[in-house]
C-alpha positions, 0 to 999 in steps of 0.5 A: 528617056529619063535625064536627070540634071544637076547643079552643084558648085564646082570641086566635087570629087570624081569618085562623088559623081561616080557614086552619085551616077550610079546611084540616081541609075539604079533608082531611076530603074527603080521606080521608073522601071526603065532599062539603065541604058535609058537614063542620063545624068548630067552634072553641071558644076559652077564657080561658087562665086557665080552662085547666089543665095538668099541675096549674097554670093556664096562665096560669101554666104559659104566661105569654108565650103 
């Protein structure tokens, strides 16, 4: 059972996660040639400022993002 996980900043949109789900399913299928049912996809969101890159807080590094 595939699970697909994803880390990404808070505030992405609900119709953006759907698309997102919909679409790693269709191509995990795709190439894993496994049956939809098998895959999970799981989103996990954190507060921009409990994200760090390249030694600066993103909230710092990213402010308009």
């Amino acid at each position: 059972m595939p699970i697909l996980r994803l880390e990404t900043w808070a505030g992405i949109s609900k119709e953006v996660k759907r698309d997102f789900v919909e679409t790693m399913t269709r191509e995990t299928v795709r190439i894993l040639d496994c049956p939809p049912e098998a895959v999970t996809v799981i989103i996990d969101e954190v507060p921009k400022e409990n994200w760090g890159a390249a030694g600066e807080l993103c909230t710092e590094r990213f402010p308009d993002k």
